[in-house]
NUDOFI-679135 format. One record per residue (C-alpha): residue number from 1; x negated, y negated, z negated. Coordinates in Angstrom, 3 decimals. Layout:
% residues N
NUM, X, Y, Z $
...
//
This chain:
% residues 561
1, 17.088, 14.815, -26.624 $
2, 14.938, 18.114, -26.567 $
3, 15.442, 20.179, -23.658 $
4, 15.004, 23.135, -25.505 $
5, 19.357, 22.342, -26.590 $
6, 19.789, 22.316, -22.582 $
7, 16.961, 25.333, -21.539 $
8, 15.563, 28.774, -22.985 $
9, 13.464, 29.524, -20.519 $
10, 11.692, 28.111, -17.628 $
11, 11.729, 28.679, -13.738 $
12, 10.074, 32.300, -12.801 $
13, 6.502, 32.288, -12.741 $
14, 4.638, 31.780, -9.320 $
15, 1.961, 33.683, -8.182 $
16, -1.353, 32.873, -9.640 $
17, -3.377, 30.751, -6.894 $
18, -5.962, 29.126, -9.542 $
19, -6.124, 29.833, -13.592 $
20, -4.070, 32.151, -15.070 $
21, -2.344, 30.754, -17.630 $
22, -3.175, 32.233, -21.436 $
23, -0.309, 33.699, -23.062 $
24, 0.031, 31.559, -26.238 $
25, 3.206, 30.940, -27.684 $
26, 4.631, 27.422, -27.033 $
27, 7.098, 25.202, -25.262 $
28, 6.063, 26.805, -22.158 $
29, 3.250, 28.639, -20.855 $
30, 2.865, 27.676, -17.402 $
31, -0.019, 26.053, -16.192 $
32, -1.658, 24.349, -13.379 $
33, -1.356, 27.123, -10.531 $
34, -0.256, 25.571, -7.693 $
35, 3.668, 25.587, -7.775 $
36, 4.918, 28.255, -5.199 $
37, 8.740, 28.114, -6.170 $
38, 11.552, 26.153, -3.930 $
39, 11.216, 22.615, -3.037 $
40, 14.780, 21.657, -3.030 $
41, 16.312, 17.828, -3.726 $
42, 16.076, 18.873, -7.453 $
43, 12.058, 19.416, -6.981 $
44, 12.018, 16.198, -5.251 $
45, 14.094, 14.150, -7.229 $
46, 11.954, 15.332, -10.526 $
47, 8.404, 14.543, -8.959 $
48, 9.322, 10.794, -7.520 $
49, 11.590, 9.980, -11.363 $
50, 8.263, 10.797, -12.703 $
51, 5.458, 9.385, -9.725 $
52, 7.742, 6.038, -9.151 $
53, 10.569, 3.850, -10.841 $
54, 13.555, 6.051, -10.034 $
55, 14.719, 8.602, -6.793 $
56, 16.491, 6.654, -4.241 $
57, 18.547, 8.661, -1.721 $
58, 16.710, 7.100, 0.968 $
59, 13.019, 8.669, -0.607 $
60, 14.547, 11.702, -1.328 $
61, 15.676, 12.718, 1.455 $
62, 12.094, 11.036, 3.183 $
63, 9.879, 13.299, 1.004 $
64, 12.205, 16.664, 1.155 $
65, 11.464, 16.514, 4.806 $
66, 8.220, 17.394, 3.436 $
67, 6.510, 20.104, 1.984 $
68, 5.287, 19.746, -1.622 $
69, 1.606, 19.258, -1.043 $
70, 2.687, 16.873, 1.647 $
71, 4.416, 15.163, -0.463 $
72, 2.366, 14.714, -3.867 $
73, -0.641, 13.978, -0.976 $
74, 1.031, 10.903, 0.344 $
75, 2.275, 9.533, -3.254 $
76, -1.042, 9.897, -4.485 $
77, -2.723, 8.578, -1.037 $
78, -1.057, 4.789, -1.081 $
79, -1.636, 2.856, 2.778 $
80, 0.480, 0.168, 1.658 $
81, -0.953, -3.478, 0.938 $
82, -1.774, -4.924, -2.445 $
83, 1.784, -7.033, -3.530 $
84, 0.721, -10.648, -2.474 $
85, 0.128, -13.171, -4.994 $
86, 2.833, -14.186, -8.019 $
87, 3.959, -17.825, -6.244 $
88, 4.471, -21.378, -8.168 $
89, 8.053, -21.106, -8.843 $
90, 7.681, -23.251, -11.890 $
91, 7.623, -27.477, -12.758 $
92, 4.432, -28.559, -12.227 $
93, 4.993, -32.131, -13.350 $
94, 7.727, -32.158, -16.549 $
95, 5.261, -32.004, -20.371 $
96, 1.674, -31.404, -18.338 $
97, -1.165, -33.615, -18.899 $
98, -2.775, -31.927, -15.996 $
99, 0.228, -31.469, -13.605 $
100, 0.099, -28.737, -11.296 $
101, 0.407, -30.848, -8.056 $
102, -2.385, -29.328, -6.083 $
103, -0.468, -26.256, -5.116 $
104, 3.168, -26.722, -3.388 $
105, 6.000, -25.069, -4.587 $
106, 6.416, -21.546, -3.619 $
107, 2.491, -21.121, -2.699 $
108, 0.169, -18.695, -4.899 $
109, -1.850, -20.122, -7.727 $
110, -4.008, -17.307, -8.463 $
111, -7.133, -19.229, -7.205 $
112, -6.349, -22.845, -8.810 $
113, -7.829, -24.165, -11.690 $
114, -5.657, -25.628, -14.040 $
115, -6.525, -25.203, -17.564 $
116, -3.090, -27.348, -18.582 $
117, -1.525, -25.383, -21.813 $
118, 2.193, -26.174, -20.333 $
119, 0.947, -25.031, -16.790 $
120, -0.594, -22.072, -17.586 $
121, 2.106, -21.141, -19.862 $
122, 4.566, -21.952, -17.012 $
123, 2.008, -19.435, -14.745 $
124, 2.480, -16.731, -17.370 $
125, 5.874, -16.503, -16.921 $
126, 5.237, -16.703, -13.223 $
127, 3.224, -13.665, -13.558 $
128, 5.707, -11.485, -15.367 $
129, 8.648, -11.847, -13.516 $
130, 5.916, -10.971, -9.980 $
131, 4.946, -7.751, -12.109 $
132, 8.623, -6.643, -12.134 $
133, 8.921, -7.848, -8.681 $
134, 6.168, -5.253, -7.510 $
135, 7.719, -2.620, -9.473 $
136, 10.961, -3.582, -8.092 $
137, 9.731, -3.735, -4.327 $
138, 7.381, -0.823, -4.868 $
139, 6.216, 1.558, -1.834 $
140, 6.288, 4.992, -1.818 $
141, 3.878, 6.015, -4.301 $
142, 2.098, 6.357, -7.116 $
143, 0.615, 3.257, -7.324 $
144, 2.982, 0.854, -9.227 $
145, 3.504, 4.110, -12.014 $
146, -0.309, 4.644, -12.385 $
147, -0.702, 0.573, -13.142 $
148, 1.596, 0.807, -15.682 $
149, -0.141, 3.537, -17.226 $
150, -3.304, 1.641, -17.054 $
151, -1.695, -1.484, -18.277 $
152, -0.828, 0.593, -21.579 $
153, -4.186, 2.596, -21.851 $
154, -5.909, -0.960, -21.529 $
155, -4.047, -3.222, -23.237 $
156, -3.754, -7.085, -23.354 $
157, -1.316, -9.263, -24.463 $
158, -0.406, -12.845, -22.308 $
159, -0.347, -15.008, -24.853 $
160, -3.715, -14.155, -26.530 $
161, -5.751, -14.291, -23.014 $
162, -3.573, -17.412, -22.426 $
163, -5.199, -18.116, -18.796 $
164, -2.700, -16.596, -16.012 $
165, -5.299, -16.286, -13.567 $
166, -7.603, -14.264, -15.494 $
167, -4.323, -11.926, -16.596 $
168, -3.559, -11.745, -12.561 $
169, -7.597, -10.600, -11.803 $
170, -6.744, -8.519, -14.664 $
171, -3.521, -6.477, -13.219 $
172, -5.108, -6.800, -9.575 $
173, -8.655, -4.937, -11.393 $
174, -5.761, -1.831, -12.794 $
175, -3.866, -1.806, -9.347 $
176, -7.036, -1.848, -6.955 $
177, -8.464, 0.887, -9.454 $
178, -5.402, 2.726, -10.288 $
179, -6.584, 6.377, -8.372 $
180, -10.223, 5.343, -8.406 $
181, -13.074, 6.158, -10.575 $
182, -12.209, 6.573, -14.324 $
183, -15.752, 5.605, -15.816 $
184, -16.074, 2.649, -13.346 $
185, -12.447, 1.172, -14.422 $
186, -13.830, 1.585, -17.915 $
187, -17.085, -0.705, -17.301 $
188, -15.048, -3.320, -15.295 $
189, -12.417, -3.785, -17.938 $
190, -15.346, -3.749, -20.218 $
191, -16.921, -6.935, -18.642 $
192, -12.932, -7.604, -17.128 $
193, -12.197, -11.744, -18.132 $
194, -9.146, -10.801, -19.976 $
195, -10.485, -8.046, -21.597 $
196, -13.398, -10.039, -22.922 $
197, -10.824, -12.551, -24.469 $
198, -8.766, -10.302, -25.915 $
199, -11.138, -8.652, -27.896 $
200, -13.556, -11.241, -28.523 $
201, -16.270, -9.812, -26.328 $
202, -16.804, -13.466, -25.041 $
203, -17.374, -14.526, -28.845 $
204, -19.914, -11.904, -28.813 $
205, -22.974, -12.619, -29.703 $
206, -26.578, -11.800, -31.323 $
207, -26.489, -13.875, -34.375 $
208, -22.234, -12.671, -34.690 $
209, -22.311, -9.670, -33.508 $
210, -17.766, -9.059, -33.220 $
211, -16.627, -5.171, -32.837 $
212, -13.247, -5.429, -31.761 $
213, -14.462, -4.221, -28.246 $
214, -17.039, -1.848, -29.311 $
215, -14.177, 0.011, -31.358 $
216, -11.416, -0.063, -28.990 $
217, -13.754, 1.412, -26.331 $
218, -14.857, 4.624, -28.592 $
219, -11.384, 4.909, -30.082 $
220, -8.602, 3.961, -28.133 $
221, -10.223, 3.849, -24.002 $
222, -12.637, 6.548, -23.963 $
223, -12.785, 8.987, -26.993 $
224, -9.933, 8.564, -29.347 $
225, -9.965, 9.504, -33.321 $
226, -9.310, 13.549, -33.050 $
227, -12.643, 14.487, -32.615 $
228, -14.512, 15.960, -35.727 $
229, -17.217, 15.131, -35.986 $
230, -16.630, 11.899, -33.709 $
231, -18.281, 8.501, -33.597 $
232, -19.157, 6.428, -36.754 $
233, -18.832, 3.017, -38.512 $
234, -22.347, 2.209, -37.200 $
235, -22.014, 3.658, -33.720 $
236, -19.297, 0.328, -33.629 $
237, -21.525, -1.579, -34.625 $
238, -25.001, -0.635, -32.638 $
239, -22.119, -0.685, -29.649 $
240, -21.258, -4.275, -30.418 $
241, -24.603, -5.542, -30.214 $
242, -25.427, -3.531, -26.663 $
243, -22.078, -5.570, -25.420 $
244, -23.455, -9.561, -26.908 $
245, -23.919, -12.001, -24.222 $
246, -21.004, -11.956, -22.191 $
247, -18.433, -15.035, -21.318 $
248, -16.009, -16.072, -19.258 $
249, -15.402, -18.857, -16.965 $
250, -12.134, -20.908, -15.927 $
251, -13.716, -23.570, -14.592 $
252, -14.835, -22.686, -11.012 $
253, -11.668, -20.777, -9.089 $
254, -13.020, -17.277, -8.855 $
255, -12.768, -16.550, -13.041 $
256, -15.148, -14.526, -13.235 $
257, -17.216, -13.295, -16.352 $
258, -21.103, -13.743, -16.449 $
259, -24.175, -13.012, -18.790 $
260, -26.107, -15.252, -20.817 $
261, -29.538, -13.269, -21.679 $
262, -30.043, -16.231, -24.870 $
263, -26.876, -14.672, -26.771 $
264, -27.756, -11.722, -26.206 $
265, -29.407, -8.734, -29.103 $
266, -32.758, -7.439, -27.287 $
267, -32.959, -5.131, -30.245 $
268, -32.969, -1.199, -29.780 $
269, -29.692, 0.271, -31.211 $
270, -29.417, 3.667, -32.565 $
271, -26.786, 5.552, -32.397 $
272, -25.201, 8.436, -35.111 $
273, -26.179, 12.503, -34.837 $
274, -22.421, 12.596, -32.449 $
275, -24.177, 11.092, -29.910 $
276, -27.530, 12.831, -29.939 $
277, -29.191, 9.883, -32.224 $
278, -29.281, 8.070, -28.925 $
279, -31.744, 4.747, -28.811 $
280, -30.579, 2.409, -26.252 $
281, -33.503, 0.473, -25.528 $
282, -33.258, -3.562, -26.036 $
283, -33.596, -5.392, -22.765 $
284, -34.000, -9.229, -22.185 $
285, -33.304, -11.004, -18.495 $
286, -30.538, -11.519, -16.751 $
287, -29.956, -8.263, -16.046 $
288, -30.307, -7.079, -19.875 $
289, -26.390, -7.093, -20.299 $
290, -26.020, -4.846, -17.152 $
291, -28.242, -1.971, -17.886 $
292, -27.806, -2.058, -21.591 $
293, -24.045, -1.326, -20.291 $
294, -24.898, 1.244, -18.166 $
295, -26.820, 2.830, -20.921 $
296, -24.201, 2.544, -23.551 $
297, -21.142, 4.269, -20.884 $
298, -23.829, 6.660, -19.416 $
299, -23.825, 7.698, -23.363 $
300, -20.478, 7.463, -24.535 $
301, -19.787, 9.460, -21.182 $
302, -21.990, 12.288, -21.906 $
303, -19.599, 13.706, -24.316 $
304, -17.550, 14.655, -21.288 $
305, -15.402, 17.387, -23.181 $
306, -14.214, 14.894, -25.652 $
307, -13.740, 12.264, -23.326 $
308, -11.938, 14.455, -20.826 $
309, -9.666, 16.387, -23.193 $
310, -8.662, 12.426, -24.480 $
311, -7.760, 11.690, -20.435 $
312, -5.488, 14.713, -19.454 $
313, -3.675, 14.252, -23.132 $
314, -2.826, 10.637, -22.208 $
315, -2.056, 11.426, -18.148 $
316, -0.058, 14.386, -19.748 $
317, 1.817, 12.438, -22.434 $
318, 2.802, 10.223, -19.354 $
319, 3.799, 12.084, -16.427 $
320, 5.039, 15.186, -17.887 $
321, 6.092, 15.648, -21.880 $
322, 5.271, 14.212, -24.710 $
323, 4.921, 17.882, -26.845 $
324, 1.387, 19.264, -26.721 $
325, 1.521, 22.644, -28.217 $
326, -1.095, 25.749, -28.434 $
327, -0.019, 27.009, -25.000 $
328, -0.490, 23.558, -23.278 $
329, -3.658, 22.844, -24.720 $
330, -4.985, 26.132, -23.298 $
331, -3.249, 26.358, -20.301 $
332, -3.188, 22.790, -19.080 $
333, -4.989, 20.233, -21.253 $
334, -8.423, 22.180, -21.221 $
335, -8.286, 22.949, -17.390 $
336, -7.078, 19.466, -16.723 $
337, -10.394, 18.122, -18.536 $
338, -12.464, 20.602, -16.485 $
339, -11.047, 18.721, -13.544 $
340, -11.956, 15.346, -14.632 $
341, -15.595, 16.086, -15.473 $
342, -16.302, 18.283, -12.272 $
343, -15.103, 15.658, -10.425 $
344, -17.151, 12.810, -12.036 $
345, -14.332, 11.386, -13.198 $
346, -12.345, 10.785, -10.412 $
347, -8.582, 10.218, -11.459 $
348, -6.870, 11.801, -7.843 $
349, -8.200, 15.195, -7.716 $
350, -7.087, 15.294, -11.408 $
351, -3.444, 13.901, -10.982 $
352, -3.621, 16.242, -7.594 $
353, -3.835, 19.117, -9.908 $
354, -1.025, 18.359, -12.209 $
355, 1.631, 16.518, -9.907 $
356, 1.015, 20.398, -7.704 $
357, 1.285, 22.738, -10.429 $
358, 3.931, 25.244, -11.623 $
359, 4.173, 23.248, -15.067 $
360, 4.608, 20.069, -14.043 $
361, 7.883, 21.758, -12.282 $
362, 8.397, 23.928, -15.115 $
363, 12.590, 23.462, -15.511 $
364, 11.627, 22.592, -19.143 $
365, 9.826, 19.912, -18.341 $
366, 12.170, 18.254, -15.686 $
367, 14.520, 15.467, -17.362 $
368, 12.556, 16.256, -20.674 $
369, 11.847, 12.373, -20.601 $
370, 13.027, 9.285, -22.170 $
371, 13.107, 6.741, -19.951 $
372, 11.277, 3.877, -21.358 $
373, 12.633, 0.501, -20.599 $
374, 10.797, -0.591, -17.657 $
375, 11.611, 2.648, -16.416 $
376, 15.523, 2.451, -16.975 $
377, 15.914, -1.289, -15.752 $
378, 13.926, -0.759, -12.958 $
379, 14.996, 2.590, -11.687 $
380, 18.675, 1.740, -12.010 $
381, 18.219, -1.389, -9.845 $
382, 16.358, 0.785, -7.101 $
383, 18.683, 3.600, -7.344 $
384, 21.966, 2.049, -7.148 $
385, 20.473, -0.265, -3.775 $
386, 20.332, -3.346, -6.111 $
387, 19.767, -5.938, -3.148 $
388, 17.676, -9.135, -4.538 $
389, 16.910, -11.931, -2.818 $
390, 14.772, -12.360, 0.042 $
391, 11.440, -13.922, -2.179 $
392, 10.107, -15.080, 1.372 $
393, 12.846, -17.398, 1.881 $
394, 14.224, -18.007, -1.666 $
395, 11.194, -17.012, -3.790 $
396, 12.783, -19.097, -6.692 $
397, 16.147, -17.278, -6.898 $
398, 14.085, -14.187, -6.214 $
399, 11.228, -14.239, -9.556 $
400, 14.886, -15.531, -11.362 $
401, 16.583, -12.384, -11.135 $
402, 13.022, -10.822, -11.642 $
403, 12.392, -12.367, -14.172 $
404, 16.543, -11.473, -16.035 $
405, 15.237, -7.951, -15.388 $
406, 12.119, -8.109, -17.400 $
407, 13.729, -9.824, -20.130 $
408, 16.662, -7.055, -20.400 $
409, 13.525, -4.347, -20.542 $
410, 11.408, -6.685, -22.984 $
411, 14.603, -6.577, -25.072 $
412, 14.441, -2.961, -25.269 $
413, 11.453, -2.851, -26.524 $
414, 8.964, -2.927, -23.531 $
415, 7.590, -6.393, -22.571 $
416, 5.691, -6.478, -19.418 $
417, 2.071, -7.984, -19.701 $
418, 2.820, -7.830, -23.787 $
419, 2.361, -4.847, -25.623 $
420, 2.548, -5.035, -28.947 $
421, -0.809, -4.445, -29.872 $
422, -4.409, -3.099, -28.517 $
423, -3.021, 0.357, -28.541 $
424, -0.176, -0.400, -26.125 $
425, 3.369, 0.721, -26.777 $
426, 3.816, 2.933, -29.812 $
427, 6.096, 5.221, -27.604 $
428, 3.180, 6.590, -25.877 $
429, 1.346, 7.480, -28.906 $
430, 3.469, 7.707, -32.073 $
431, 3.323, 11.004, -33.321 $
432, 5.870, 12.940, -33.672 $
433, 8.089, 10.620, -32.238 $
434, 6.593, 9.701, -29.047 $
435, 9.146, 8.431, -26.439 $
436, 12.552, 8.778, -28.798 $
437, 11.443, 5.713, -30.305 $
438, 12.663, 4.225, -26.980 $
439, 16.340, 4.824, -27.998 $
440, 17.604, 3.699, -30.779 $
441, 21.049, 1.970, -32.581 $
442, 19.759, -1.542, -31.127 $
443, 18.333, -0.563, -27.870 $
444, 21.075, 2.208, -26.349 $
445, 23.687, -0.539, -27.035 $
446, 21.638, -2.707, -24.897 $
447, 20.588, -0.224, -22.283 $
448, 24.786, 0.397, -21.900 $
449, 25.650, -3.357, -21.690 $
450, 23.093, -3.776, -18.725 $
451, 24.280, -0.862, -17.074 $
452, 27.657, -1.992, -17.960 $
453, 27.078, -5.660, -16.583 $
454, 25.319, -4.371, -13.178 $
455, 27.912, -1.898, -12.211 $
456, 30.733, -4.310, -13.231 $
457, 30.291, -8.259, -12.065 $
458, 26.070, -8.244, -12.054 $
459, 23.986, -11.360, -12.780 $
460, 24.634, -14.680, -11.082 $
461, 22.084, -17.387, -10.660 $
462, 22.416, -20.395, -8.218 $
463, 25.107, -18.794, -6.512 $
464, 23.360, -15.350, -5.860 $
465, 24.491, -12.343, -7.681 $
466, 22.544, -8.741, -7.783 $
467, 25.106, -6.197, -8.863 $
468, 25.761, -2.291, -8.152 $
469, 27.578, -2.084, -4.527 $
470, 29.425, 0.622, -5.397 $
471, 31.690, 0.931, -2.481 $
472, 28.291, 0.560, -0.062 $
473, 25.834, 3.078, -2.522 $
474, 28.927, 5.786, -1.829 $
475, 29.102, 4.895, 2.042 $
476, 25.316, 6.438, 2.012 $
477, 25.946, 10.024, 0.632 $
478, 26.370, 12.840, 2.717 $
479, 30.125, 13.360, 2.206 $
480, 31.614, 10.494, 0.302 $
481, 35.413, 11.673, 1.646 $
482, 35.033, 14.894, -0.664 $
483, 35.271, 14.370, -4.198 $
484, 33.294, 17.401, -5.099 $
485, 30.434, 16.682, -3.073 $
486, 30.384, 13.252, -4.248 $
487, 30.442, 14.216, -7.618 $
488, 27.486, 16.627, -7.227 $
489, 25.305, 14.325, -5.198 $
490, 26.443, 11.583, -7.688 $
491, 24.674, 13.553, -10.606 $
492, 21.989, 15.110, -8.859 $
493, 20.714, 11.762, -7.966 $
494, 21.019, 10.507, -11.674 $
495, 20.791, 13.704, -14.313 $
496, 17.819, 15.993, -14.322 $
497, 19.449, 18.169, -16.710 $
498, 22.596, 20.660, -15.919 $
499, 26.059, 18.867, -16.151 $
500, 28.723, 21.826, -16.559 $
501, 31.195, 22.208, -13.988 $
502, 33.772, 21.663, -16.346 $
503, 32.950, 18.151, -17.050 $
504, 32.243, 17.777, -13.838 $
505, 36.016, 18.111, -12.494 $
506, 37.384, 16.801, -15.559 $
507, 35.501, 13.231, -14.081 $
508, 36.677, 13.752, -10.743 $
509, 40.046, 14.135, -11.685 $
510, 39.871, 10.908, -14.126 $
511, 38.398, 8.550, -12.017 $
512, 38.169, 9.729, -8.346 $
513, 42.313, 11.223, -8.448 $
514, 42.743, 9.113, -11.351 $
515, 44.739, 11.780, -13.095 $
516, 45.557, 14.027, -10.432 $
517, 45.134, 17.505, -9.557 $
518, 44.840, 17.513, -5.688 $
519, 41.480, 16.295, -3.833 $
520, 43.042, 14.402, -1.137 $
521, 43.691, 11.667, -3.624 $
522, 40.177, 10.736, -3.157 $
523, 39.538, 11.846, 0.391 $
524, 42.837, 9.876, 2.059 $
525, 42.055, 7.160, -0.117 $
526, 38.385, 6.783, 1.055 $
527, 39.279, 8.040, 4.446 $
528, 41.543, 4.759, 4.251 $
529, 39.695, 2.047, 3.668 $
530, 37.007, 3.327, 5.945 $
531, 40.287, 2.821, 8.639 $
532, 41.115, -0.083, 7.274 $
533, 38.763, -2.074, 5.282 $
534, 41.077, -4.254, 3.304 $
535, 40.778, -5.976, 0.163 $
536, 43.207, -3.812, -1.427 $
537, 41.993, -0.945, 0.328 $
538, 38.930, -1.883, -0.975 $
539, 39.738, -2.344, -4.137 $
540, 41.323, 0.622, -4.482 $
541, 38.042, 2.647, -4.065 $
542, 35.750, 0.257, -5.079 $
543, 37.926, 0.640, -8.693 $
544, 37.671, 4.164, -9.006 $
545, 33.753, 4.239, -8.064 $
546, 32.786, 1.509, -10.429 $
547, 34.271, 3.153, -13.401 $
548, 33.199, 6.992, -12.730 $
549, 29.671, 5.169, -12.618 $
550, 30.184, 3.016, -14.911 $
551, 30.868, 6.491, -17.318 $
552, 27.922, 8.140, -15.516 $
553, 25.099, 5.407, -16.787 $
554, 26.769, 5.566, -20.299 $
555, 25.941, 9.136, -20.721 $
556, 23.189, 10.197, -22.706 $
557, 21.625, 12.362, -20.035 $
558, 21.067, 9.356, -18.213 $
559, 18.372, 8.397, -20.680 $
560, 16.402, 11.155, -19.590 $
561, 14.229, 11.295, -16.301 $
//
């Protein structure tokens, strides 16, 4: 699905307001001048596919009353609250030693200590299905799309940190610090509970000194394995003993992770010729673990150009294409990096910079992205209006359905809470695959059948249903009584890529006239039921609708975003 079978050229160059790009051949050489060109729907549907989970009509039409920098100001600027607490919507009695009885049903448990194995295993699941709920409910920004990103970047796995309320400090740390500070996220996930379970920094210590961490920080958080030269074998292991001494406790309700000066290595550690032969000077004290830390970050840190250049490639690789040739490296990468080391490492001014520029509107970058399958189970319930219920009032039929969505994306291949490994999903880093490993013979079957399911009789639990309203997601466009404009709302709201004309009326005329030639097939048939909202009238519309979308979702192009 390379748009270079849909595009041959981009969108006509701006005038330069900031670096002029270097001519380099490549996929495109635009850069990060500040995008000048029209801000039509199109603009605005491209920038909120990419900064949220999907475009609904309602935040299109909200942010197109807008200019561009007003926009990509407020997405990046969120005033909304936190998402409250994941709620006990689980047994807390049936298989638990401990039961759960302390907190009433639909109540938070994020501060109660219960180290139970069946209760915290019941609060895992808990915690998913409130992840997809806060994607689901989302405000309008960046916020929910950046804590994904995180999520991936740092990754942990559920089952292996086990405790639920460490994993909910842990996705409260990436949300609260989503647009912060870069270097600051990096030391609290460093000393982060979860983190220091999943890779074994709480086992840690002087006389077993464990690397996991120490690696994963140089390699996969900070530096990654491009660099020549780049760190060594014993830079992992002088890191390692810098990072003894730290545990974690689940005992008192505020899980926290401490220091424990007796475990940890007062020794100096060198460090290799890459970073300067660095000595980081062996402390003892309670506050040994703390500036050891600092010393170790301040270090890694210092090799700002690697560092940086690893950043922009991963926020590039996720908000805008997968492909980094010669002519983005020069004209975007490398100017990107600047950005994150002038601004000590600040994430905004840096996302400010790309979400603005001419590139990241470039035409061949818009729907020159696979959906990945939080994306396409969460955007299609937003877009289409999927109404879910109320989780004030029926919180239990509400993380349900939640928790039927995450289980459709986790069967596509993205799990929430669960990558499959350290170095989050392989979709986001597989060369040369990237993102197509998303779609697939198993997975585009089962992307159809949910799309299939929704837009036909939904998913029933209890007696509540969420489904695709087709009859009220048409009463909301501009000019549902004209077939044409229908149509082209229709697939400017869900294709980023040109649909010819030709296929185009060929649709209209097989689902809206259902084999006719004249328009007012559609138009006195919707004009109709609006007079007259019968069942049959009702049906009659409500027929055609479901199956032209129905047809819609099943098209390739709606894979892309």
């Amino acid at each position: 699905m390379d748009r270079r079978a849909f595009l041959t050229a981009g969108k006509k160059k701006q005038t330069d307001l900031h670096i002029q790009p270097t001519v380099v051949a490549g996929r495109t050489t635009t850069g990060l001048n500040l995008y000048a060109g029209v801000w039509t729907k199109t603009e605005v549907t491209h920038l909120l596919k990419r900064t949220m989970f999907g475009s609904r009509l309602s935040d299109i039409s909200y942010f197109a009353a807008k200019t561009m920098n007003e926009a990509v100001d407020e997405l990046l600027n969120p005033v909304s609250p936190l998402p409250t607490p994941p709620l006990k919507d689980y047994d807390g009695v049936t298989g638990a030693t401990t039961p759960d009885t302390s907190v009433p049903d639909g109540t938070t448990w994020v501060d109660n200590v219960n180290n139970d194995g069946t209760i915290q295993s019941r609060r895992r699941a808990s915690f998913k299905k409130w992840w997809m709920g806060c994607m689901l409910q989302q405000d309008r920004s960046i916020r929910e799309k950046m804590t994904l990103f995180w999520h991936n970047h740092f990754a942990t796995e559920t089952v292996d940190v086990g405790n639920a309320n460490f994993l909910y400090k842990h996705a409260n740390l990436l949300r609260t610090k989503a647009l912060g500070n870069f270097k600051q996220l990096v030391r609290d996930i460093t000393l982060d509970p979860s983190m220091l379970i999943y890779l074994n920094g709480r086992l840690n210590t002087a006389t077993a000194p464990d690397e996991n961490y120490s690696r994963e920080l140089q390699e996969l958080f900070t530096l990654g394995k491009e660099n020549n030269p780049n760190y060594t074998e014993a830079d992992v292991k002088a890191a390692a003993k810098v990072l003894t001494g730290w545990r974690v406790d689940n005992t008192v309700n505020t899980f926290h992770s401490y220091f424990t000066s007796s475990r940890h290595d007062a020794t100096n550690k060198t460090f290799s010729s890459f970073f300067g032969n660095t000595v980081i000077t062996g402390r003892t004290g309670t506050t040994a673990g703390d500036l050891e830390l600092d010393d170790l970050l301040n270090m890694i840190f210092a090799k700002n150009v690697e560092v940086s250049r690893f950043m922009a490639k991963k926020l590039y690789r996720f908000f805008v294409h997968y492909d980094i040739d010669a002519a983005a490296e020069a004209n975007v990468i490398d100017p990107l990096a600047l950005i994150l080391r002038t601004n000590n490492w600040e994430i905004k001014p840096a996302l400010t910079a790309l979400l603005k520029s001419e590139h990241f509107f470039d035409a061949m970058n818009q729907g020159a992205m696979i959906k990945s399958p939080i994306d396409h189970t969460i955007a299609l319930c937003r877009e289409w209006e999927v109404v879910f219920p109320d989780v004030a009032t029926l919180y239990a039929d509400a993380y349900g359905m939640w928790n039927y969505v995450m289980t459709v994306a986790a069967n596509n291949q993205q799990n929430i809470g669960d990558p499959p490994n350290v170095a989050g999903w392989p979709a986001y880093y597989q060369v040369p695959q990237f993102y197509e490993l998303w779609v697939n013979t198993d997975t585009l079957p089962k992307r159809n059948q949910f799309s299939d399911l929704m837009i036909g009789n939904g998913y029933s639990r209890n007696g509540k249903k969420i489904v695709i309203d087709a009859v009220e997601f048409t009463k909301k466009l501009t000019n549902p009584g004209d077939p044409n404009e229908l149509i082209n709302e229709v697939f400017d709201l869900l294709f980023q890529i040109p649909i010819s004309q030709s296929a185009k009326d060929q649709l209209k005329k097989d689902f809206l006239l259902t084999g006719q030639d004249s328009d007012y097939y559609w138009t006195n048939a919707w004009n109709i039921y609006l007079g007259a909202p019968t069942t049959a009238n009702y049906n009659t519309v409500n027929t055609r609708l479901r199956g032209l979308y129905k047809y819609c979702m099943n098209l390739a192009e709606y894979q892309l975003a």
